[in-house]
C-alpha positions in Angstrom: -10.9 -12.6 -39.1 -10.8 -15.0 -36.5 -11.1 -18.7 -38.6 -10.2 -20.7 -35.4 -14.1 -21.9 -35.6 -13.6 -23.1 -39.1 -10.6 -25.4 -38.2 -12.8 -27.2 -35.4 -15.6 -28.1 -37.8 -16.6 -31.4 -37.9 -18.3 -31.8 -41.6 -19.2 -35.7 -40.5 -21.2 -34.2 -37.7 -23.1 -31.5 -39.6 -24.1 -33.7 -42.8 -25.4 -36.2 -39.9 -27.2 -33.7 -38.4 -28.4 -31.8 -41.9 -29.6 -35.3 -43.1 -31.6 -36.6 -39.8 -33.2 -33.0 -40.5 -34.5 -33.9 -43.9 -35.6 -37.2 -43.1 -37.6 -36.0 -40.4 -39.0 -33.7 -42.4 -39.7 -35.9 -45.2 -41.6 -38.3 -42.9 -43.8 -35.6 -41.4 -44.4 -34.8 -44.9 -45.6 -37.9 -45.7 -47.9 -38.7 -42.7 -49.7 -35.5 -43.0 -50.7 -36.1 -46.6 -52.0 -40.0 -45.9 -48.9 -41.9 -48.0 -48.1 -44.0 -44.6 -46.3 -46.1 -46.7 -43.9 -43.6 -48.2 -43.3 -42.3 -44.6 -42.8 -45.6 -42.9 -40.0 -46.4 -45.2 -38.4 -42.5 -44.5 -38.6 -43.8 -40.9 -37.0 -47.0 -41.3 -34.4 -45.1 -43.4 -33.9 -42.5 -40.3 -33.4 -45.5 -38.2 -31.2 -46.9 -40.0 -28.9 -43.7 -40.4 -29.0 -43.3 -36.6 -28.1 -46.9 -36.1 -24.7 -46.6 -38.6 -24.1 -43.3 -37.5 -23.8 -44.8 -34.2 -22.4 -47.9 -34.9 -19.5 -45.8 -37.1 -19.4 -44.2 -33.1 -18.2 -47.1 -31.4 -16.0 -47.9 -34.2 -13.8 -45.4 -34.3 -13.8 -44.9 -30.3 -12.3 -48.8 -30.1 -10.1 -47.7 -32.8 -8.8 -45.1 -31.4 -8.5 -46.9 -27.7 -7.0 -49.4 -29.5 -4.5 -47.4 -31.3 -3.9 -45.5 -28.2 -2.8 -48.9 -26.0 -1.0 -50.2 -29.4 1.4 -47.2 -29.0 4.9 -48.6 -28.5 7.4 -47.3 -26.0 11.2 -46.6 -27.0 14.0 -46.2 -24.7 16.1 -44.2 -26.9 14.2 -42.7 -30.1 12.0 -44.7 -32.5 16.0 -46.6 -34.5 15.6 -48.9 -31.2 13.2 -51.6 -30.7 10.3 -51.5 -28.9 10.2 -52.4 -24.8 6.1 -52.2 -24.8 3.3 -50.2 -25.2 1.5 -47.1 -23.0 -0.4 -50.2 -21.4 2.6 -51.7 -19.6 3.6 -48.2 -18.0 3.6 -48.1 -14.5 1.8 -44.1 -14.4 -1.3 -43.1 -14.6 -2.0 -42.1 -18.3 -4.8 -40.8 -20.1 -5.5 -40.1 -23.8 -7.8 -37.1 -25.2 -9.1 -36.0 -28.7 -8.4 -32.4 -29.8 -11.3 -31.4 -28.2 -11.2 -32.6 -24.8 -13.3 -36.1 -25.0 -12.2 -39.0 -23.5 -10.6 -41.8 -25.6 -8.9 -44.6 -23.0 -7.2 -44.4 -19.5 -4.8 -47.0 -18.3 -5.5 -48.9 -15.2 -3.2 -46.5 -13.2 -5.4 -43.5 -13.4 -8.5 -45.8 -13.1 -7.4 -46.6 -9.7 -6.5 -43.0 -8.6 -10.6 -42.4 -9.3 -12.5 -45.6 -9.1 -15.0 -44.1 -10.4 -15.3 -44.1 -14.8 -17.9 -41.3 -14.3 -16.1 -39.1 -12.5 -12.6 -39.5 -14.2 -14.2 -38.5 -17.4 -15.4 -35.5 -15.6 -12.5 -34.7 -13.8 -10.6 -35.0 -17.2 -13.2 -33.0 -19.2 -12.7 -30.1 -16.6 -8.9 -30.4 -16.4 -8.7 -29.7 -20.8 -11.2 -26.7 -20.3 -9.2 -25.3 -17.6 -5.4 -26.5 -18.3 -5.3 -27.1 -21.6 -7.8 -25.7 -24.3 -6.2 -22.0 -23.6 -2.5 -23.1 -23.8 -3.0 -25.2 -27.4 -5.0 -22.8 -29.1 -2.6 -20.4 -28.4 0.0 -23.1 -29.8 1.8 -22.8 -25.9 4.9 -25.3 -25.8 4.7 -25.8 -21.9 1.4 -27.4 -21.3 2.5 -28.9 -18.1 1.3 -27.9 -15.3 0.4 -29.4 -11.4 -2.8 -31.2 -10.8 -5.1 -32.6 -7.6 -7.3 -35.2 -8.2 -9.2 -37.1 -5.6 -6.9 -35.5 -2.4 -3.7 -36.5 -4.2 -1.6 -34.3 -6.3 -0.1 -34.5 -9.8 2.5 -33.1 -11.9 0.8 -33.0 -15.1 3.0 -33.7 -18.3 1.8 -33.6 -22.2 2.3 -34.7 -25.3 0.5 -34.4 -28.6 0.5 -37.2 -30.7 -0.3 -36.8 -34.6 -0.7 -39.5 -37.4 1.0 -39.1 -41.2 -3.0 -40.1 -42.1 -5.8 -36.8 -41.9 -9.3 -37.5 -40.4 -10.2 -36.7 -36.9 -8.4 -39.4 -35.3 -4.9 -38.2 -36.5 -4.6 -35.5 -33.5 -4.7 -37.4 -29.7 -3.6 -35.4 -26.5 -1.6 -38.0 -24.0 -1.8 -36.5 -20.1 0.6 -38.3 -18.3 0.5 -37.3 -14.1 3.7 -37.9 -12.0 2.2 -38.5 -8.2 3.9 -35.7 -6.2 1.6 -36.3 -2.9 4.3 -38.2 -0.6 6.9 -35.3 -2.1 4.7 -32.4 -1.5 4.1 -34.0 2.6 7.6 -34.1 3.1 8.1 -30.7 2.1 5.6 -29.5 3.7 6.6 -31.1 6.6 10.4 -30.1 6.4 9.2 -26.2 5.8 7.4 -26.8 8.9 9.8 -28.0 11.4 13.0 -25.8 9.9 14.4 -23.9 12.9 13.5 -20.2 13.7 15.8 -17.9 16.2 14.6 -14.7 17.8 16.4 -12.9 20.3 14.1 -10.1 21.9 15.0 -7.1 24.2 13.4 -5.5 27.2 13.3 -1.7 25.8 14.6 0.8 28.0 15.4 -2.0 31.1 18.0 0.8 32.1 15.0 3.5 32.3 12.7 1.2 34.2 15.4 0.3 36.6 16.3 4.0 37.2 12.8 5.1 37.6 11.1 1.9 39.5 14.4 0.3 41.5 15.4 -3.7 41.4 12.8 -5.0 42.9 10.2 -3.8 40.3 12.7 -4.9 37.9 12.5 -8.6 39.2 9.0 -8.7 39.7 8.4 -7.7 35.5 10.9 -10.4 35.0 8.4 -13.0 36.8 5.6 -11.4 34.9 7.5 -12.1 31.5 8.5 -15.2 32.4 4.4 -15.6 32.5 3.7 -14.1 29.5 6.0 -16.1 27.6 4.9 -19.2 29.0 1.5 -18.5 28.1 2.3 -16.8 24.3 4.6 -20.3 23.0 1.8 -22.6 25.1 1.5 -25.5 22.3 3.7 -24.3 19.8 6.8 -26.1 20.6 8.8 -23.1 21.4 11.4 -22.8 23.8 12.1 -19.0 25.2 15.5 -18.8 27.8 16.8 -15.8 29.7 20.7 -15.1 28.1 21.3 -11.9 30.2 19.4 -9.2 32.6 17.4 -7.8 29.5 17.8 -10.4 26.5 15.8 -13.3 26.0 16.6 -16.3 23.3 13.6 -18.3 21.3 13.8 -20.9 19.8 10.8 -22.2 17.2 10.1 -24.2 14.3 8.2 -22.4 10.9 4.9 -23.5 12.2 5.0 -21.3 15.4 6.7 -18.6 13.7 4.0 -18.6 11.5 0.9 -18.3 13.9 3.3 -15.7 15.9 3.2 -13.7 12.1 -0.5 -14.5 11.6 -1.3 -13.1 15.4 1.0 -9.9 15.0 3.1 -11.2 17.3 0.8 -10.8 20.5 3.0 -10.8 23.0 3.8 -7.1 22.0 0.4 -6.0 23.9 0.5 -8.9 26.3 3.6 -7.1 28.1 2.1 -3.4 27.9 -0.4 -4.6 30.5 2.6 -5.4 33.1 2.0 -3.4 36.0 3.6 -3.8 39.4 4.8 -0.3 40.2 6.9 0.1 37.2 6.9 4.1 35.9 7.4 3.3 32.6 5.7 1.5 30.0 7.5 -2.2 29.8 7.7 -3.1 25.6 9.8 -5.5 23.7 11.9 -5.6 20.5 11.8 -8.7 18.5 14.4 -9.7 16.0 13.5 -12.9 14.1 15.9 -15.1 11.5 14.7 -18.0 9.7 15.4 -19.7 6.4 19.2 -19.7 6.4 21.1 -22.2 6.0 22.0 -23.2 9.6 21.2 -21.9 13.3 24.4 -20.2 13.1 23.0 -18.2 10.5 19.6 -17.8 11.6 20.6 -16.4 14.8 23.0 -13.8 12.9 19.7 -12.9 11.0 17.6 -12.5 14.1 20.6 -10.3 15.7 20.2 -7.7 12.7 16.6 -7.9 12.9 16.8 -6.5 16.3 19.2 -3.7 16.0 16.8 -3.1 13.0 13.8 -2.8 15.6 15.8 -1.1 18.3 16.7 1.5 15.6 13.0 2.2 14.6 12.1 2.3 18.1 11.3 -0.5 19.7 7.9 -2.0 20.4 8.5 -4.4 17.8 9.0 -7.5 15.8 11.2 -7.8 12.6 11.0 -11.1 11.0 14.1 -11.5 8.6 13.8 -14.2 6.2 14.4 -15.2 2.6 16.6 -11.6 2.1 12.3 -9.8 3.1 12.0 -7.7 6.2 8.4 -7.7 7.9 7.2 -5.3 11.0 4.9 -6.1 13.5 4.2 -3.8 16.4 5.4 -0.3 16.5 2.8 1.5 17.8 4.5 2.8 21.2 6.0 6.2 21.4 9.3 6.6 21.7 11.3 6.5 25.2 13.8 8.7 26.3 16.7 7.5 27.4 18.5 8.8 30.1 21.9 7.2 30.2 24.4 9.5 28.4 27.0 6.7 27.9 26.7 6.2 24.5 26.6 9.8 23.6 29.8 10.2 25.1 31.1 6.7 23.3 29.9 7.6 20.3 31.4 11.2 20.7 34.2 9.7 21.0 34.1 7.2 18.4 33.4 10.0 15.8 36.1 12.5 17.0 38.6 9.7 16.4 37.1 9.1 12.9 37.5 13.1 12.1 40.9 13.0 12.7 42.5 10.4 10.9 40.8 11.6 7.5 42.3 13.7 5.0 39.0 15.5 4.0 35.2 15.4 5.5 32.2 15.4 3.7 28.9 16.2 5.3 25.2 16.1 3.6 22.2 15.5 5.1 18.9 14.4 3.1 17.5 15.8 -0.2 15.3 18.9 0.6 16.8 19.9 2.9 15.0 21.4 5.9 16.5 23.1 9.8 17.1 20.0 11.1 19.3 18.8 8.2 20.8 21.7 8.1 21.5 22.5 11.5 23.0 19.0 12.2 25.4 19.4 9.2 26.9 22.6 10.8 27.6 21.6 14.0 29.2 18.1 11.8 31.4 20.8 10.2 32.5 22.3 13.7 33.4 19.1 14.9 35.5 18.9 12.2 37.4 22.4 12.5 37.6 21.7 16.3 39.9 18.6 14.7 41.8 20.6 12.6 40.4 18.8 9.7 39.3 20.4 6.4 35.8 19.5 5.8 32.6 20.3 3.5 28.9 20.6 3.5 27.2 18.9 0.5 24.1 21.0 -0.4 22.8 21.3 -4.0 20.3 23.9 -3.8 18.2 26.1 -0.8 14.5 25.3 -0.8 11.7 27.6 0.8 12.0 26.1 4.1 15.2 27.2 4.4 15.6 29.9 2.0 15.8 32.5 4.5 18.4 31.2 6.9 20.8 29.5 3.6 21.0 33.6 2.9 21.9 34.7 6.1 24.5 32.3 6.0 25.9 32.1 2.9 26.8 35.9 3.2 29.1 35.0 5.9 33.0 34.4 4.9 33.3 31.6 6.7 30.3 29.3 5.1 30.2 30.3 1.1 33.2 28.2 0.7 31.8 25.5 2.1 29.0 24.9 1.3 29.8 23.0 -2.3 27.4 21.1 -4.8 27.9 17.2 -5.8 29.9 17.8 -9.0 32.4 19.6 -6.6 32.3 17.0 -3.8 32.7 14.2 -6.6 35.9 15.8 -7.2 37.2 15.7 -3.4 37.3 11.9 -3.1 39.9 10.5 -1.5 40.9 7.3 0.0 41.4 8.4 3.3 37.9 10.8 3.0 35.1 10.3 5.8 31.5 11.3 5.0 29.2 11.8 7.5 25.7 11.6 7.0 23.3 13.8 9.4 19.0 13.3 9.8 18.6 10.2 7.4 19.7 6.5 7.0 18.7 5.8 3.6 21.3 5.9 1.0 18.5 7.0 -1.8 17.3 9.7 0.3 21.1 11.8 0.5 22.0 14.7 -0.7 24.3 13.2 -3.1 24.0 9.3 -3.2 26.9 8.7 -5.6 29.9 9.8 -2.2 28.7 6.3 -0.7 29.4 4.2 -3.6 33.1 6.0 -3.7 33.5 6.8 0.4 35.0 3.9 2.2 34.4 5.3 6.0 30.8 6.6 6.1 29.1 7.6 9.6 25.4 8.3 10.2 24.1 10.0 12.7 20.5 10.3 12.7 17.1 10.4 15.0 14.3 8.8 12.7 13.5 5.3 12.6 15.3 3.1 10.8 14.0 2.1 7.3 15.1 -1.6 5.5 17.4 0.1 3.2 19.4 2.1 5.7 23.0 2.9 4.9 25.2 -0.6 6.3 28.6 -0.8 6.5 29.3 2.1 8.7 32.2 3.4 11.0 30.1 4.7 13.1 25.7 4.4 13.6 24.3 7.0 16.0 20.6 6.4 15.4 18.8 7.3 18.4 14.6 7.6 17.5 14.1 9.0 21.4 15.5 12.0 20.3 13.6 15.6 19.3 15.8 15.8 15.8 19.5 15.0 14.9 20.4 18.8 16.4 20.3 17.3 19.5 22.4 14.4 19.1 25.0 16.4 17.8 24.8 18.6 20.4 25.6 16.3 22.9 28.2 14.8 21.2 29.9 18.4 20.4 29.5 18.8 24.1 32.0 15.7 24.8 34.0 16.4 21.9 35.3 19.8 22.8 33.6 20.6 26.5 35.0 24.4 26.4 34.6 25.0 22.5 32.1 27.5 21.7 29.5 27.1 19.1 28.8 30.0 17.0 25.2 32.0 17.2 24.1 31.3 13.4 24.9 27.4 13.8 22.9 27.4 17.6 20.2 29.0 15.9 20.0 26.7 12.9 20.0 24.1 15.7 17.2 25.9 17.3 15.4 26.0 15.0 15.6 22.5 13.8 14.5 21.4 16.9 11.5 24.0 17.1 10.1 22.5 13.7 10.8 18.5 14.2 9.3 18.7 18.0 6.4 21.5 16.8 7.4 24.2 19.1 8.0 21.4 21.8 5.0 19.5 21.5 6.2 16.3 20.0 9.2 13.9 21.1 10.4 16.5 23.9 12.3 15.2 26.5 14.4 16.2 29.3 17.6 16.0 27.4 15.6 18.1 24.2 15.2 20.9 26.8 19.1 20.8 28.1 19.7 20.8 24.9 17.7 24.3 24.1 18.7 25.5 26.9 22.5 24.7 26.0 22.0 26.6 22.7 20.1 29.6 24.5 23.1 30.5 26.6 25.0 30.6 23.5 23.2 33.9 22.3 20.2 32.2 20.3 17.2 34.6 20.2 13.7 32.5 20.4 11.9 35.3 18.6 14.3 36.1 15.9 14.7 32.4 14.8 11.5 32.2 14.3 11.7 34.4 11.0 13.8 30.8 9.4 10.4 28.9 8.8 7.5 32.0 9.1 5.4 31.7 6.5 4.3 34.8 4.1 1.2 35.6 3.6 1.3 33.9 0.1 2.3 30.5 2.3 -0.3 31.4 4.7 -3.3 31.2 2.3 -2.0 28.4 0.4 -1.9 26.2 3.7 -5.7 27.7 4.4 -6.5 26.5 1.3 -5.5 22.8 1.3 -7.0 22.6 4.6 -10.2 23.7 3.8 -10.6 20.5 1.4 -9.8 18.3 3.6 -12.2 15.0 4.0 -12.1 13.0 7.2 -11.3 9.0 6.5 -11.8 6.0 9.0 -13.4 8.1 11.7 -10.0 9.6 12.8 -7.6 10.9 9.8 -7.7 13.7 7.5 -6.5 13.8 4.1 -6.4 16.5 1.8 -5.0 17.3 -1.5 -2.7 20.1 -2.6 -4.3 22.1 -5.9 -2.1 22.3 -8.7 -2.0 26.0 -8.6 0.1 26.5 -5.5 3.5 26.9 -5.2 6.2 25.8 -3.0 4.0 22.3 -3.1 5.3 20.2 -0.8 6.5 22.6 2.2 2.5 24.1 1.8 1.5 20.0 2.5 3.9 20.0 5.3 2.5 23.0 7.2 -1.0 21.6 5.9 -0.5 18.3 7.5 0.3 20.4 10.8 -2.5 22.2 10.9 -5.2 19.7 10.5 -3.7 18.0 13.6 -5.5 21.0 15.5 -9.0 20.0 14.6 -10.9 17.9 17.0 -11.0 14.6 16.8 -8.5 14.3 14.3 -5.5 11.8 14.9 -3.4 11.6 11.8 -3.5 13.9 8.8 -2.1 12.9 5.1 -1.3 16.0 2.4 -0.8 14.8 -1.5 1.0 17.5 -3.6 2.5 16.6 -6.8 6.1 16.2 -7.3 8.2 16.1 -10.5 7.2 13.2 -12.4 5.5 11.5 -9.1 3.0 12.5 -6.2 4.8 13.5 -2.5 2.3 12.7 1.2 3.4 14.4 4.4 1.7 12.6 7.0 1.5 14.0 11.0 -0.1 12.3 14.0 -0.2 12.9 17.5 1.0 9.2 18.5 -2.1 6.9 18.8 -1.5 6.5 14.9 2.0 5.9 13.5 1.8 7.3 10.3 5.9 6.0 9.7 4.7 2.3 9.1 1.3 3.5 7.0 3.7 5.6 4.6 6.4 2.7 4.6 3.9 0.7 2.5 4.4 3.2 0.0 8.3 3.3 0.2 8.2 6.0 3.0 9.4 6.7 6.5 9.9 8.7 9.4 8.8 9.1 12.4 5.6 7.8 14.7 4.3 11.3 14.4 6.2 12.7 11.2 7.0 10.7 8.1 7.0 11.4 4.4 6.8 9.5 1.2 7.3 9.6 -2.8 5.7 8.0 -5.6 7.6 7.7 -8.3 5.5 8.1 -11.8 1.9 7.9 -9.7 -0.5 10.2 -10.0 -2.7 12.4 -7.2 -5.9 9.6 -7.9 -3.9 6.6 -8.0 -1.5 7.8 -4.9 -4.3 8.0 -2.7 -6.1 5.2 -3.3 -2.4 3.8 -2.6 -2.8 5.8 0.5 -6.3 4.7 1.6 -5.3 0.9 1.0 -2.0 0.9 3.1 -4.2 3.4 6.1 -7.1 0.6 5.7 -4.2 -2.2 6.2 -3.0 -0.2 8.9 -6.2 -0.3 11.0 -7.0 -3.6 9.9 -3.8 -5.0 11.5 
């Protein structure tokens, strides 16, 4: 039973109140039955109760005024003598009853308000709102931070009881700390703290290519325009460091209208048009709150590899150890110098051959791509001479047919080993090369890059926040149709007259037939060489198509998620998988494909429960890039393709999830 009432009781008050009650009554009484006498005297009497009652009022708030400015003031415990009272400090100071009323206020706090009436207002409201919670519940901290009249407080407490009992032994002293001047200059320092960006033209060597130098020059002028006019008024300074780099400069107030506009200048230079072929887009790379300009500017370096990695079109603001994105709507462009394949190739040959022992895995689940990339890894290594390994737990549908074919062959069972084997292979002079994903949670076995000192990554989506660091090597190229490719090229450049052999050109093939959708998405000129490469090597374009061709169990399945599918925000379909099919999350793969064929539909998100959590495969045909949507839920991807994982979420609470990171999406 809850007795705090009981404890709050004031009996003075209710006797008061229970005699002024009678009395009244008694007079009433009395009038009504003629004795005006009798009831003339009850009057006086009532009169004279009020009167004391009142009188006993003032009393004991003087007293208690005048006990609160009689307190004394030690400097070191009550042994020493006395250096004043609460009157002579120089604070503003205030003095409560248990229950909030107002006893006395020193002449501090009486000129922070000027006005009694509202001080005893302000006060009443700062014990219902600050205070009355934290001591019923006996809280120790009852400070807390304070404005009154445009100035602001710290707010410090101390409750002060008397050896006597009786309603005046329990006081509550509110002493305030002014923390306006402070709380300017703070303000004002996290204001003018110094900001570095340095932002890249995207693809300068594309546009040059396609458009010629004076094209070139004339977007220069245009940016030069566009810059002047995006850091007008904000104290800014933007300078030209080479043919495709710019530096800015800025303090935390222009950073933050850049944040709170979505960085703008993003559109601003889409619109450049003076005969350029391609679309002209920046990437932004942002450092701020370090500890010097030295600093900042190494920050707002590995924010823009970070944003070249994912793609381009974009900012990343990198500050207080938080990455934030802005942009990244732009599809992907292909690039057509071949330099860095062949540097890279290089680069990673070298690597190969001055390890004792390789160790390739790709992502968890593995699909064509993943696997296809980590064969042709493996050739590079034999082509070296060098014993290597392909780190793959268990076959999943997607791949189920082709890990059969190949694991009958001689030549693969043995390599093809599981994590408590590869565990056992480490070796200080081991490389492991990760193929078709950058994030260190998302490998096959995450446990090699705690124990692997040399790890490479090669890879073709964009690049999340928690990508694998500390590399040898870094091949992420988001232009490309899947990770097949890359290694592709680089095999060519490795070993120019090597031949690949049919089942790894077909798992190849095949990869790139899935990520690119039969070579509607993220096909280029170079993903076509590259088919065509892996064609004159024997690969049959019918036959590979048995790797991913669903049954007729599969078929159904993806008919029936499909045919519950609801259209959300005018342009994206989302469906969930029933609980009843199998194979769950390839069925919302193939299910997120399909929807893309109905009219009017430009993204599509499939839910399918997974283990202990709730898996989305989301697909879009570009306008919508479903890769930053899903990274509000700890995903990522690709513009068109990306994938997430809920860990202990349900279907209902994962898609409300879902629907709050696509309404942020369109919102932004």
């Amino acid at each position: 039973m809850n007795n705090r009432w009981i404890r709050h009781l004031n009996m003075a008050i209710v006797n008061f109140i229970l005699l002024t009650a009678c009395l009244v009554l008694t007079a009433y009484y009395c009038f009504s039955n003629g004795n005006v006498s009798l009831g003339i005297i009850v009057v006086v009497l009532l009169s004279l109760c009020i009167m004391l009652n009142l009188a006993v009022f003032i009393f004991l708030k003087r007293y208690r005024q005048k006990r609160a400015r009689a307190l004394a003031v030690y400097t070191d415990g009550e042994k020493m003598p006395a250096v004043g009272t609460v009157s002579d400090l120089e604070i503003p100071m205030a003095f409560l009853t248990e229950n909030g009323t107002f006893i006395w206020a020193n002449a501090k706090l009486r000129e922070v308000f000027r006005d009694s009436i509202k001080m005893t207002s302000d006060l009443k409201t700062l014990y219902q709102l600050k205070l009355k919670g934290k001591l019923e519940n006996s809280s120790l901290d009852l400070s807390d931070t304070v404005e009154f009249c445009g100035r602001s407080f710290n707010m410090l407490v101390n409750v002060v009881r008397s050896e006597k009992s009786g309603p005046e032994s329990f006081m509550i002293i509110v002493y305030f700390i002014e923390t306006t001047e402070l709380l300017s200059i703070r303000k004002l320092y996290e204001e003018k703290r110094t900001a570095v960006a340095e932002i890249a033209v995207d693809s300068y060597d594309e546009i040059f290519q396609s458009s010629g130098e004076a094209v070139v020059n004339e977007i220069s002028v245009e940016l030069a325009r566009i810059f002047d006019r995006w850091t007008d008024g904000k104290g800014a300074v933007i300078k030209k460091l080479v043919r495709d780099r710019y530096l800015l400069i800025c303090d935390d107030k222009a950073l933050e209208e850049f944040e709170n506009s979505r960085f703008s200048v993003l559109d601003m230079v889409k619109r450049i048009s003076v005969g350029n072929r391609i679309q002209v887009t920046l990437s932004i790379g942002v450092g701020a709150h370090a500890e010097n300009a030295e600093n900042n500017y190494s920050l707002a370096a590995s924010a823009l590899e970070l944003a070249l990695s994912r793609g381009g079109d974009q900012a990343v603001v990198r500050k207080d150890g938080k990455d934030s994105y802005y942009g990244g709507s732009n599809v992907d462009v292909e690039s057509i110098n071949r330099v860095k394949a062949r540097v890279m190739a290089s680069m990673l040959s070298a690597e190969i051959r001055k390890s004792s022992v390789v160790l390739i895995m790709g992502h968890k689940n593995a699909d064509m791509d993943s696997v296809g990339s980590a064969l042709l890894a493996y050739r590079a290594c034999v082509f070296a001479g060098v014993k290597a390994y392909i780190v793959l737990n268990e076959s999943n549908p997607s791949i189920d047919v082709f890990y059969n074919k190949l694991t009958d062959l001689d030549e693969y069972a043995p390599v093809i080993i599981d994590t408590s084997y590869a565990l056992n292979l480490i070796d200080p002079n081991m490389l492991t090369i990760v193929v078709d994903t950058s994030r260190p949670g998302l490998v096959e076995c995450p446990k090699l890059l705690d124990y692997t000192g040399r790890v490479a990554v090669i890879d073709h989506h964009r690049r999340a926040a928690d990508y694998i660091k500390d590399t040898v090597l870094d091949y992420t190229e988001t232009y490309a149709s899947s990770t097949g490719e890359l290694l592709v090229e680089m095999i060519r450049y490795m070993s120019p007259d090597a031949d690949i052999p049919l089942i790894e050109a077909e798992a190849v093939y095949a990869g790139i037939l899935v990520d690119t959708k039969n070579f509607t998405f993220k096909t280029g000129s170079r993903t076509f060489e590259v088919a065509s490469f892996l064609r004159s090597r024997g690969v049959d374009t019918v036959s590979v198509r048995q790797y991913f061709q669903p049954d007729m169990d599969m078929y159904s399945a993806v008919s029936k998620v499909t045919s519950v599918a609801t259209l959300k925000n005018g342009r994206v379909a989302l469906a969930r998988c029933p609980d009843d099919i199998k194979n769950q999350k390839l069925v919302s793969a193939m299910a997120a494909d399909r929807l893309l064929d109905i009219s009017g539909v430009d993204a599509s998100f499939v839910l399918s429960a997974s283990g202990d959590g709730t898996s989305v495969s989301g697909r879009s045909w570009g306008d919508i890039n479903v890769q930053v949507i899903l990274e509000k839920l700890g995903g990522g991807g690709h513009i068109t393709s990306a994938g997430a994982f809920l860990a202990d979420t349900g279907m209902a609470e994962a898609e409300q999830k879902l629907q709050d990171a696509i309404d942020l999406y369109f919102k932004n």
